[in-house]
ZAKEDO-9313 format. One line per 8 residues: number of its first residue (from 1); for each residue x, y, z of N, C-alpha, C. Coordinates in steps of 0.02 Angstrom, whole numbers, padded with zeros to 5 digits. Last residue first. Example, Ala and Ser with C-alpha at 12.3 -4.5 7.8 and 13.67 -1.06 7.14 Angstrom:
BEGIN
2> 00642 -00112 00354 00684 -00053 00357 00645 00002 00394  00660 -00284 00390 00615 -00225 00390 00660 -00165 00390 $
// end
This chain:
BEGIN
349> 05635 01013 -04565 05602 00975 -04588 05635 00962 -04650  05723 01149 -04586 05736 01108 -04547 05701 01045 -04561  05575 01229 -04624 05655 01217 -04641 05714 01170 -04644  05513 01209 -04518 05465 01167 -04571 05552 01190 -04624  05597 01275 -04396 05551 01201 -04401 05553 01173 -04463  05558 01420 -04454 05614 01361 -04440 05623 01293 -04445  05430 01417 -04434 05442 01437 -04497 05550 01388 -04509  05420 01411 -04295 05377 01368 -04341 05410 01345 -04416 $
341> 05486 01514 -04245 05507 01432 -04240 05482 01398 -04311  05446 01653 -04244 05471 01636 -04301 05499 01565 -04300  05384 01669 -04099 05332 01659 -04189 05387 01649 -04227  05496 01611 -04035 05447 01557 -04059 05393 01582 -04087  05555 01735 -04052 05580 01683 -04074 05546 01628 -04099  05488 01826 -03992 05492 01843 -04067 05538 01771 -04081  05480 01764 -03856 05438 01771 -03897 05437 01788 -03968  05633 01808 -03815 05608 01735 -03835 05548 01741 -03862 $
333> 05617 01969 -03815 05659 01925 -03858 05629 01844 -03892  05523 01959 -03705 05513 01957 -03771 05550 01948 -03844  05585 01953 -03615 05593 01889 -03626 05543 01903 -03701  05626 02081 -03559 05674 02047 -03572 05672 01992 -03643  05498 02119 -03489 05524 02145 -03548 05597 02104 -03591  05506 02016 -03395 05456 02010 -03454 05453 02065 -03496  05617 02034 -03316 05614 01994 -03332 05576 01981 -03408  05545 02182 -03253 05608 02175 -03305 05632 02085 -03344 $
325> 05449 02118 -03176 05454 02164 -03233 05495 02174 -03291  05531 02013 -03097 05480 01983 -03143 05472 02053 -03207  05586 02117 -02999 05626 02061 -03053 05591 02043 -03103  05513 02185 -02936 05554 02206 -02981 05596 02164 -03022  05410 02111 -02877 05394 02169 -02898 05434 02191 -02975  05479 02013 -02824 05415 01997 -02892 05412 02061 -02928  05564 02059 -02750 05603 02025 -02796 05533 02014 -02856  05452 02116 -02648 05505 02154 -02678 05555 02135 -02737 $
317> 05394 02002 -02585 05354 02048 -02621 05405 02089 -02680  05526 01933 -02526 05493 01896 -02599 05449 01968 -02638  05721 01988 -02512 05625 02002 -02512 05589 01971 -02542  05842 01961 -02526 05838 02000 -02545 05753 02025 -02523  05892 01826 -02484 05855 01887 -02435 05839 01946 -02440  05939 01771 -02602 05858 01765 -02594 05836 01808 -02509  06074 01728 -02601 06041 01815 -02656 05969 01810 -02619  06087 01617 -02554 06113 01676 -02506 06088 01746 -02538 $
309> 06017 01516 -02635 06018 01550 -02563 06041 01606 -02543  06118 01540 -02751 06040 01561 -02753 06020 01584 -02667  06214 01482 -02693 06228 01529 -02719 06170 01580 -02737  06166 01349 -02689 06184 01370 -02625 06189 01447 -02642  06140 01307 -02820 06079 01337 -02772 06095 01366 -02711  06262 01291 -02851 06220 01346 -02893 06151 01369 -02849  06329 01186 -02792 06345 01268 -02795 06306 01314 -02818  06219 01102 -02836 06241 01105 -02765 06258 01188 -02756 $
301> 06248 01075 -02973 06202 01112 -02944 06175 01117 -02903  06392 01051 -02989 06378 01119 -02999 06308 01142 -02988  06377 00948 -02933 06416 00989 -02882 06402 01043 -02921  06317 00863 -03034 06278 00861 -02951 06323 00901 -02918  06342 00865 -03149 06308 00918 -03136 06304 00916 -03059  06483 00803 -03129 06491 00867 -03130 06437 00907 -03117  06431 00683 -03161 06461 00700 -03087 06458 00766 -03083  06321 00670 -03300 06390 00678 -03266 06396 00705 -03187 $
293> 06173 00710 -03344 06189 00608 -03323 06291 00608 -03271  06185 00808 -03385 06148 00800 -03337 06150 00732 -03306  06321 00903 -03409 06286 00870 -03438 06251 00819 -03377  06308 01084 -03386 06348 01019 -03350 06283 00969 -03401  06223 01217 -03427 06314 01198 -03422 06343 01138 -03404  06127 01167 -03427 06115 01207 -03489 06216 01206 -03481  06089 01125 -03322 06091 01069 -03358 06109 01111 -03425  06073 01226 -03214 06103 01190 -03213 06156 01140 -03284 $
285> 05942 01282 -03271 06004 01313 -03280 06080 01289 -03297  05872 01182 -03243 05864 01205 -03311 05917 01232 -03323  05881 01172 -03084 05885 01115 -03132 05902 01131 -03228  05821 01288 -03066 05894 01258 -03058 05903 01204 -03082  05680 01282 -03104 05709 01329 -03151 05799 01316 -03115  05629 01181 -03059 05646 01177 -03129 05688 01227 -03138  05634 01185 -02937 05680 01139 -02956 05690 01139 -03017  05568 01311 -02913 05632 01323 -02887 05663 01261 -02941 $
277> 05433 01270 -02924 05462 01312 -02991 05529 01328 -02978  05412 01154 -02841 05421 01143 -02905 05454 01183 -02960  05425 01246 -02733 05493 01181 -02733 05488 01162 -02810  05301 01315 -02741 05361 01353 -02722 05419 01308 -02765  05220 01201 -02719 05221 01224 -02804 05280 01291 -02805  05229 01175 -02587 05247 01108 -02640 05257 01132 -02740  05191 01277 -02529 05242 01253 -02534 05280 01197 -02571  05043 01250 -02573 05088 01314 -02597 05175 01297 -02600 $
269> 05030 01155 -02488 05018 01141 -02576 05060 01202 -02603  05054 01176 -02389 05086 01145 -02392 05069 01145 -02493  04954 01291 -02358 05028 01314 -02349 05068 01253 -02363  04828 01219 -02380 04847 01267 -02463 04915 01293 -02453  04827 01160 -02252 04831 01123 -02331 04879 01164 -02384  04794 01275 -02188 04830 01243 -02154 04865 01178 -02234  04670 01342 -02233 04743 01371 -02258 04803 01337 -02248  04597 01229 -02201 04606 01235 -02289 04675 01268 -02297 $
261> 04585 01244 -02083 04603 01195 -02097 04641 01168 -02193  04545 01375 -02057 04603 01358 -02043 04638 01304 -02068  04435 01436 -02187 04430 01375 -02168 04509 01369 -02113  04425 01532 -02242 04375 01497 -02265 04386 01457 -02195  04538 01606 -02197 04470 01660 -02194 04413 01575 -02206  04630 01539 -02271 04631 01537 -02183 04546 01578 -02163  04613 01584 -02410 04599 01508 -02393 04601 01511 -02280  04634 01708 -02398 04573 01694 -02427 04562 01613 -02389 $
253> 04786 01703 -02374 04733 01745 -02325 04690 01716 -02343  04822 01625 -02512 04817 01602 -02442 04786 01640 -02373  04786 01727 -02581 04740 01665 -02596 04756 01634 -02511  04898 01825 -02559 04821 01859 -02542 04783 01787 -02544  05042 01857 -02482 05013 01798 -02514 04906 01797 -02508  05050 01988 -02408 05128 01976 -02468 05089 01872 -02512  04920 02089 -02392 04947 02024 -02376 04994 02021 -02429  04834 02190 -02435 04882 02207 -02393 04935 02164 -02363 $
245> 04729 02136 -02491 04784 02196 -02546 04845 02204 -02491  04617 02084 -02434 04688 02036 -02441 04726 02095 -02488  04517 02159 -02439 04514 02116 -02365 04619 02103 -02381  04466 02235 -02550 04463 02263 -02492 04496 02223 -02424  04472 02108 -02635 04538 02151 -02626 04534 02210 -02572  04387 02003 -02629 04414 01989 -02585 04460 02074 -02562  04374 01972 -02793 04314 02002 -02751 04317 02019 -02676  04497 01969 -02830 04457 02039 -02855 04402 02042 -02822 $
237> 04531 01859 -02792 04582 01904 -02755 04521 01993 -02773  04453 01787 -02874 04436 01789 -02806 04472 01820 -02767  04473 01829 -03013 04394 01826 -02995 04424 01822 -02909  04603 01767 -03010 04586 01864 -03024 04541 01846 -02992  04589 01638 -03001 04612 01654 -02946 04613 01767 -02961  04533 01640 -03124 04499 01599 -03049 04510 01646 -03006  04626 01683 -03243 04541 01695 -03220 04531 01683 -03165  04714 01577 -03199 04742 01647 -03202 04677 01682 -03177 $
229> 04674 01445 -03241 04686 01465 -03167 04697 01557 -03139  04647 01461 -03363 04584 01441 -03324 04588 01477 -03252  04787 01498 -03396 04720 01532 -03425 04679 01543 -03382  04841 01330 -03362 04870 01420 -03324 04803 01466 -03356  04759 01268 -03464 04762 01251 -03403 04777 01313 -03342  04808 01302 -03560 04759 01323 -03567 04724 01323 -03506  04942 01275 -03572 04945 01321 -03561 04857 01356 -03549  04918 01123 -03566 04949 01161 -03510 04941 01237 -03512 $
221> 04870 01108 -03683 04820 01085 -03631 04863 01125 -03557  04967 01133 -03743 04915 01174 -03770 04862 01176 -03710  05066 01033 -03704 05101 01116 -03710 05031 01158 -03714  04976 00912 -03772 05013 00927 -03700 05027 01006 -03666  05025 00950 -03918 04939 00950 -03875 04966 00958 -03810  05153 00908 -03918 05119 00989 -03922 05044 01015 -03897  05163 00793 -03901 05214 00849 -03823 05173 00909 -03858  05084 00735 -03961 05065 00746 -03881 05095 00762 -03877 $
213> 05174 00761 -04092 05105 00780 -04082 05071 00770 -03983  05288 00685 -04073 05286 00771 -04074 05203 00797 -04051  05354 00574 -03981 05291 00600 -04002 05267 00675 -04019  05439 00580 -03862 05452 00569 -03932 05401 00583 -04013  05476 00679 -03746 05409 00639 -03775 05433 00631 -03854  05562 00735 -03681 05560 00666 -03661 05521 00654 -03695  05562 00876 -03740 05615 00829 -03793 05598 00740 -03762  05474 00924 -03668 05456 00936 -03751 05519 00840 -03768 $
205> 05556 00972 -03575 05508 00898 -03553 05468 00881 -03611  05651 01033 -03626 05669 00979 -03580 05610 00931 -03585  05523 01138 -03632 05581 01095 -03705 05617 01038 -03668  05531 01178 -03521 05472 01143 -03553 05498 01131 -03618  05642 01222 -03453 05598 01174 -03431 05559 01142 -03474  05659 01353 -03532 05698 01301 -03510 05673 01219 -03517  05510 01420 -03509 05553 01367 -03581 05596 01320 -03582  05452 01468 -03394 05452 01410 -03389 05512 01366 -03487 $
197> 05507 01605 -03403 05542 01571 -03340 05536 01481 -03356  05462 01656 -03526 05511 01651 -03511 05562 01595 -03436  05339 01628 -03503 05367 01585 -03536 05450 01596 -03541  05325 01723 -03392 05322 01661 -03387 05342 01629 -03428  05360 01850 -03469 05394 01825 -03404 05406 01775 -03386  05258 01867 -03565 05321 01850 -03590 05366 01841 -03525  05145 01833 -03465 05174 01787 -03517 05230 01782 -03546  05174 01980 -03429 05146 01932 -03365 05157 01881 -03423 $
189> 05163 02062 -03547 05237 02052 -03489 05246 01999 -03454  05047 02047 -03569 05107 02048 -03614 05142 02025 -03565  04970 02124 -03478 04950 02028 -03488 05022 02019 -03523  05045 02251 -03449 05053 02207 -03382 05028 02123 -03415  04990 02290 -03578 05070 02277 -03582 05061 02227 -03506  04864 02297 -03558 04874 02252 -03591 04940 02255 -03599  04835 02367 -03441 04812 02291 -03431 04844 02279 -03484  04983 02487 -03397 04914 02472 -03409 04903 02396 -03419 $
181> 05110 02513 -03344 05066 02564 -03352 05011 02549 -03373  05193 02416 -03195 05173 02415 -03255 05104 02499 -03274  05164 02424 -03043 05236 02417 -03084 05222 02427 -03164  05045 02511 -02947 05041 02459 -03000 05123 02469 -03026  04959 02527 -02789 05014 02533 -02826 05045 02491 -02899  04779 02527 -02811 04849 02511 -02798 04894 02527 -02801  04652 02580 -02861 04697 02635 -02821 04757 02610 -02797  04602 02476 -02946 04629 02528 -02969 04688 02567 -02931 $
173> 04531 02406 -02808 04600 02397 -02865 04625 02429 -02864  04454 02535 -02778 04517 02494 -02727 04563 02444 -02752  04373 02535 -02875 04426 02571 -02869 04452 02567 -02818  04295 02409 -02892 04359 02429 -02934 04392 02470 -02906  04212 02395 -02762 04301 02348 -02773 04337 02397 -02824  04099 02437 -02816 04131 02447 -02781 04206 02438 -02760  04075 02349 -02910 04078 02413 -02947 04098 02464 -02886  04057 02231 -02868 04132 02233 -02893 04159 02311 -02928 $
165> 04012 02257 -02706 03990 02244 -02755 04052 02252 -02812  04053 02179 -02533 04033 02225 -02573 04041 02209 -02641  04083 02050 -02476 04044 02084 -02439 04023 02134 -02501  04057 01887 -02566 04081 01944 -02564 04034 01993 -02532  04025 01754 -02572 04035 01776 -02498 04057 01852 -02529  04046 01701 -02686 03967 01686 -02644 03970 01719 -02578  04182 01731 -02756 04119 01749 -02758 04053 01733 -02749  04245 01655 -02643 04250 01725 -02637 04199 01756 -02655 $
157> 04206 01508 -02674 04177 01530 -02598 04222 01610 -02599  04280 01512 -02785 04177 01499 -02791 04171 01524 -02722  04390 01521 -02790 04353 01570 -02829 04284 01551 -02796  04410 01413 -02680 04440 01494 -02665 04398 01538 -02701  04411 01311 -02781 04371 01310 -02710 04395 01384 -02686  04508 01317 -02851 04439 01331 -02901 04396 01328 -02844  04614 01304 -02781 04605 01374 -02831 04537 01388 -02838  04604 01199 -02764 04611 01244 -02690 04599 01285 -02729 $
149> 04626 01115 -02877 04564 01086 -02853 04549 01178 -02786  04760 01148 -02919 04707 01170 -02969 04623 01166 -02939  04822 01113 -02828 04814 01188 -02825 04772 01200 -02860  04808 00987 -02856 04786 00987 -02792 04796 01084 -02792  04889 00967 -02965 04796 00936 -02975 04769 00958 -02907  05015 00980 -02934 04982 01040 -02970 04900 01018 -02989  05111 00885 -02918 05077 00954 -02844 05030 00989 -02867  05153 00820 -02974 05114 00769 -02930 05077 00834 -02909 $
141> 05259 00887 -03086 05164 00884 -03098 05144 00837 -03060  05376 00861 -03011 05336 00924 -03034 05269 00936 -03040  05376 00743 -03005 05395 00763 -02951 05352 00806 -02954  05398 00697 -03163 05347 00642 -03119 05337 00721 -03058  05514 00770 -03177 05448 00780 -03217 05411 00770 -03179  05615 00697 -03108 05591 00770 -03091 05521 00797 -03129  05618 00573 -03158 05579 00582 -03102 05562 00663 -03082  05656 00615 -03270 05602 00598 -03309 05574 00585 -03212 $
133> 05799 00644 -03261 05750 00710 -03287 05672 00668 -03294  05847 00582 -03111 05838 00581 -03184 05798 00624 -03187  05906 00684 -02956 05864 00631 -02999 05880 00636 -03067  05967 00787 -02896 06021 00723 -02897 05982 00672 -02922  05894 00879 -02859 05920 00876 -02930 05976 00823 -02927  05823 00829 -02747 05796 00797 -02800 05820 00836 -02873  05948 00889 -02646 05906 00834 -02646 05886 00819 -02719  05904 01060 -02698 05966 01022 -02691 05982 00918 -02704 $
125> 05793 01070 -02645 05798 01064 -02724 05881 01032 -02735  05794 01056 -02497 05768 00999 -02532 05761 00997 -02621  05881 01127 -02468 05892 01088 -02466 05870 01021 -02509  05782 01255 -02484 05865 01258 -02546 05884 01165 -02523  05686 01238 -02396 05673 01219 -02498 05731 01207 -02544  05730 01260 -02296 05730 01192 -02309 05698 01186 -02388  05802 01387 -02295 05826 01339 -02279 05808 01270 -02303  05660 01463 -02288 05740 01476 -02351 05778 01399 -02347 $
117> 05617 01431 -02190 05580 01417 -02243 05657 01422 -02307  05710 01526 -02123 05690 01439 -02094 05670 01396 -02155  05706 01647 -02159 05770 01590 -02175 05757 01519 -02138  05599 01688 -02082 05596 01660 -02137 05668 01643 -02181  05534 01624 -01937 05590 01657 -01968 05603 01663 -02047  05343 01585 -01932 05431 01558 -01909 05468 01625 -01955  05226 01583 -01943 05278 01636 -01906 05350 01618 -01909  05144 01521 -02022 05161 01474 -01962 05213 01540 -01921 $
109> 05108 01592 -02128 05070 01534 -02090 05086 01529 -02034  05205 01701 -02152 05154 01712 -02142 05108 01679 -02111  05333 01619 -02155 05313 01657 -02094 05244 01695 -02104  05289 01515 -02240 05318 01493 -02167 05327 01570 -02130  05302 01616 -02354 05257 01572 -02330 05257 01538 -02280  05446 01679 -02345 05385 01718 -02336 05320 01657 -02314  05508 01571 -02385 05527 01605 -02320 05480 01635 -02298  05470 01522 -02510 05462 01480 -02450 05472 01504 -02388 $
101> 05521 01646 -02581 05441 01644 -02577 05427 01575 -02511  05657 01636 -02601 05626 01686 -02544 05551 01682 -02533  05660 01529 -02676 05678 01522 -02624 05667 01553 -02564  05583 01602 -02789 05568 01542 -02765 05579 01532 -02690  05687 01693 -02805 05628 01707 -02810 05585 01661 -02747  05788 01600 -02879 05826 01650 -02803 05722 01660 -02782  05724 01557 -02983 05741 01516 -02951 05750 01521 -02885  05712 01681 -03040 05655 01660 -03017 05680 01601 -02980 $
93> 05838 01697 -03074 05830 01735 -03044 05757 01719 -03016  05899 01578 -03147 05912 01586 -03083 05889 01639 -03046  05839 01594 -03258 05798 01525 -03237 05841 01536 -03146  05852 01724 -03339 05796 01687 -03292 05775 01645 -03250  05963 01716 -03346 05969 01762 -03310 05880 01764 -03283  05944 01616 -03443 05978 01606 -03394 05964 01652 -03341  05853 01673 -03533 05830 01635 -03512 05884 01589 -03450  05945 01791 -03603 05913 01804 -03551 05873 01731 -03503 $
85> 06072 01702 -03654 06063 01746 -03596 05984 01764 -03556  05956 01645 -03749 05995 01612 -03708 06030 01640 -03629  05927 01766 -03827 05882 01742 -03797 05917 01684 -03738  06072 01814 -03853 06011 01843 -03833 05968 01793 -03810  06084 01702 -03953 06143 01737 -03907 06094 01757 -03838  05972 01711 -04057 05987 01641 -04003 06037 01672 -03953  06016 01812 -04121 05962 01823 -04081 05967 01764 -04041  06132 01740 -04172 06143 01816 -04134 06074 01854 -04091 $
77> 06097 01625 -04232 06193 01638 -04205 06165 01706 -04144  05952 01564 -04192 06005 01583 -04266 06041 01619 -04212  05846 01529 -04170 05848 01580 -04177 05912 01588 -04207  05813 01363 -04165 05762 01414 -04188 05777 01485 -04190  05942 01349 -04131 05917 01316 -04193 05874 01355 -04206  05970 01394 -04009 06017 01411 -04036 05990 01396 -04117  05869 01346 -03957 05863 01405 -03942 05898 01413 -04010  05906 01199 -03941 05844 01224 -03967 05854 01287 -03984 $
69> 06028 01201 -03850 06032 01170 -03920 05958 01195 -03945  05976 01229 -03730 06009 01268 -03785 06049 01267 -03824  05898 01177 -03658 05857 01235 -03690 05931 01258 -03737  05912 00999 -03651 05947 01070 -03619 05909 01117 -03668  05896 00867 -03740 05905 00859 -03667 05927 00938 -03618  05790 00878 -03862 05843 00902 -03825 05825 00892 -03776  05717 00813 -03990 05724 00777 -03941 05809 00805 -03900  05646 00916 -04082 05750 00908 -04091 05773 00864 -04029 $
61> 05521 00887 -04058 05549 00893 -04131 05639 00875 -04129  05526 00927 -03921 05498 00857 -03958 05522 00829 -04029  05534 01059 -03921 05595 01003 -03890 05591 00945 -03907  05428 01114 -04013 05508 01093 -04030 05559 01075 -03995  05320 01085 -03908 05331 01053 -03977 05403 01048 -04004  05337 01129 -03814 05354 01075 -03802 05358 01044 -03874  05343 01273 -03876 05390 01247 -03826 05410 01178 -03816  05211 01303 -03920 05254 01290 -03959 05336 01246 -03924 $
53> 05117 01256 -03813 05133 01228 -03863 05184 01212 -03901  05158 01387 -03758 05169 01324 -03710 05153 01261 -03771  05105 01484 -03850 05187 01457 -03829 05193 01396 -03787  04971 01461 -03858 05015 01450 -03915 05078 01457 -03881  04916 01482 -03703 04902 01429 -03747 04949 01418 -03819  04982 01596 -03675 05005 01533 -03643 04973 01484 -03696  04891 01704 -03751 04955 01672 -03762 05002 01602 -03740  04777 01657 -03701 04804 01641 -03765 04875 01645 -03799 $
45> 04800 01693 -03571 04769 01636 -03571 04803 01615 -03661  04825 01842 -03588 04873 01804 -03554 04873 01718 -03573  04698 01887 -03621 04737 01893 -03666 04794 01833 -03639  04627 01863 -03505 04605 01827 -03566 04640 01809 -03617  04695 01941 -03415 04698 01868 -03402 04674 01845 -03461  04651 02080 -03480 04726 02060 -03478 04725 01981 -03458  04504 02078 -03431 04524 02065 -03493 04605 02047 -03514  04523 02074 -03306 04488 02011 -03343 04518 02010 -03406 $
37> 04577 02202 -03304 04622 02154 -03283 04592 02100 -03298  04487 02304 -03297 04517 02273 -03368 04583 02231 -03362  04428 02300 -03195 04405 02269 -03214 04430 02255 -03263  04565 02323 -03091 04518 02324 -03073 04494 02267 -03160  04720 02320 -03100 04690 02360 -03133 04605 02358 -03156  04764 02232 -02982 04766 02307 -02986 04738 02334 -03040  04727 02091 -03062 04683 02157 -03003 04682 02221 -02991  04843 02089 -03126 04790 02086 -03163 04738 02130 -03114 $
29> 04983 02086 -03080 04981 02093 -03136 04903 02108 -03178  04969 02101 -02924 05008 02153 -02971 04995 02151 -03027  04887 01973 -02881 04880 02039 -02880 04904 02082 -02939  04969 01892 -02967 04906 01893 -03011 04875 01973 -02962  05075 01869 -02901 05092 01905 -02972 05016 01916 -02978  05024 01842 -02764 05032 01903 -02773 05038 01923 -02859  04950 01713 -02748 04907 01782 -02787 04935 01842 -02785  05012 01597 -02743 04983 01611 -02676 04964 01702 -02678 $
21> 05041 01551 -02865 04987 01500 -02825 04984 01543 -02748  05133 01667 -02944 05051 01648 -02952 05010 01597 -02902  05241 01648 -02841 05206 01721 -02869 05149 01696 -02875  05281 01540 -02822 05282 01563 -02775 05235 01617 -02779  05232 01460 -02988 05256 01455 -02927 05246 01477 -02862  05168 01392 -03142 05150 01412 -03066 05179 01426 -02989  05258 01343 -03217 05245 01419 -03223 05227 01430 -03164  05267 01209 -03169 05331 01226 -03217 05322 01312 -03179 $
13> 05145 01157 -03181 05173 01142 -03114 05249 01213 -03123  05097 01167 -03316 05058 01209 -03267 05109 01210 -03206  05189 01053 -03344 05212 01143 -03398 05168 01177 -03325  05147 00956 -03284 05188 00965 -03279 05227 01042 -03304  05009 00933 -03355 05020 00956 -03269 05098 00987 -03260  05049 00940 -03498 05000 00996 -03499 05026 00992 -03391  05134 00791 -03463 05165 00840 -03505 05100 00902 -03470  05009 00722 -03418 05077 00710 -03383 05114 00783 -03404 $
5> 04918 00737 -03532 04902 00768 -03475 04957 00765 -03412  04987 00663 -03620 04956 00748 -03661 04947 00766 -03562  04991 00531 -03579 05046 00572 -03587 05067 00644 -03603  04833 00481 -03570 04904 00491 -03502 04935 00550 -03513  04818 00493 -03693 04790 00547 -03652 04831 00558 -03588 $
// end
């Protein structure tokens, strides 16, 4: 059970980053469209639940140390091409993401500059990609029992405190600005994004478990895990959205509204699940060109984040907006891949 729930924190720690633990993706992707945005999180929930499965399952299966030796197996010469590209052009562009989301959070909390915040996340992913892959695991899923605990304290004290009624709220959803044209391509997108951002990563941590069967339970419990959280945190940005639609981090308004002392917490937990989705997804990249035990990776993924730094003043609201979209059209590629793994797999078998 340890090892199903080490693996399931660690996939949650993986997806959850800058975007979802401080409510803007879950603004954009599910609120704005008022009430059939429950229903897009439902859908979202099931998908995470069968890819985050499948993910850890076949890194488990081909015990890989990099996403791409897998990729290349489950999709064959020319869709593997494809999917490989794009899951690069993922793992550094949410990575850049990441980095601008610590800038934004240090100046929304605390005011500071936000290359301050830039500054000390690129340092510190820098720092702990000079670990083994099995402390970066450990690293990843320490942060994520403590967003899961702030999350589920946010939903219950939004909806016991809501000033107006949700038949009121909708159309101050609704009336957002939305990137996407409706709830069920925005749940689509919003998964094929994430699993896109988190695969890398989660075949990596598929392949440390030798045990096919817990790296896939694990993958199932994780993705069922994001689901739970997806719901929560809609329910309390949706009962809130007259108050927080105007904030670049809406859970953390919510959490300073409860409590100074809570928001004062939820800016370090936030920041702690910022550093997690930065280290995987440079780390993932990283390791996909330098072999991860060689000299070589620790300067190429020195250069690679420094290189991330300097793209990340680009904006956080503005890099979710438009990167993640195109991202999760992208990454459907990888989705037509892992429905057709299985069938690979038992080939291969």
């Amino acid at each position: 059970m340890y090892r199903v729930l080490k693996i399931g924190s660690a996939f949650i720690g993986i997806i959850i980053g800058a975007g979802f633990a401080s409510g803007q993706e879950i603004l954009q992707y599910f609120t704005s469209f008022g009430y059939a945005g429950t229903l897009g999180a439902m859908l979202a929930t099931a998908l995470f639940a069968y890819l985050g499965m499948s993910l850890t399952k076949i890194g488990s299966r081909l015990q890989t140390t990099s996403h791409r030796d897998a990729i290349y197996t489950i999709s064959g010469r020319y869709l593997g091409t494809i999917v490989d590209a794009v899951l690069l052009f993922t793992q550094f562009g949410v990575g850049v993401v990441m980095i601008a989301g610590a800038g934004s959070l240090l100046n929304q909390q605390f005011g500071f500059q936000p290359v301050i915040g830039n500054i000390i996340v690129a340092i510190l992913i820098i720092i702990t990609m000079m670990l083994n892959v099995n402390r970066v695991i450990a690293v990843i899923g320490s942060v994520t029992p403590f967003l899961i605990l702030t999350i589920f304290i946010i939903c219950i004290y939004s909806l016991f405190t809501m000033d107006m009624t949700f038949n009121e709220l909708n159309p101050i959803a609704k009336g957002l600005e939305k990137s996407l044209p409706n709830w069920f391509i925005a749940a689509i997108n919003y998964a094929s994004f994430n699993i896109a951002v988190g695969a890398g990563m989660s075949i990596v941590i598929g392949g440390a478990e030798k045990n096919e069967r817990i790296a896939s339970i694990g993958g199932l419990v994780g993705g069922l895990g994001i689901g739970v959280l997806i719901v929560s945190a809609h329910l309390a940005i949706f009962s809130k959205i007259d108050v927080v639609h105007t904030y670049e981090m809406p859970l953390l308004k919510i959490g300073n509204d409860i409590s100074p002392i809570l928001g004062f917490l939820m800016s370090f937990i936030l920041f702690g699940m910022i550093f997690n989705t930065g280290i995987s997804m440079f780390y993932a990249f990283a390791a996909r060109f330098f072999h991860v035990e060689g000299r070589s990776f620790k300067i190429g993924a020195f250069i690679i984040v420094i290189i991330g730094f300097a793209a990340s003043f680009v904006g956080f609201t503005e890099l979710v907006a438009k990167l993640y979209k195109l991202i999760g059209y992208l990454g459907l590629f990888l989705i037509l891949a892992l429905i057709y793994a299985p069938f690979k797999l038992r080939k291969l078998k």
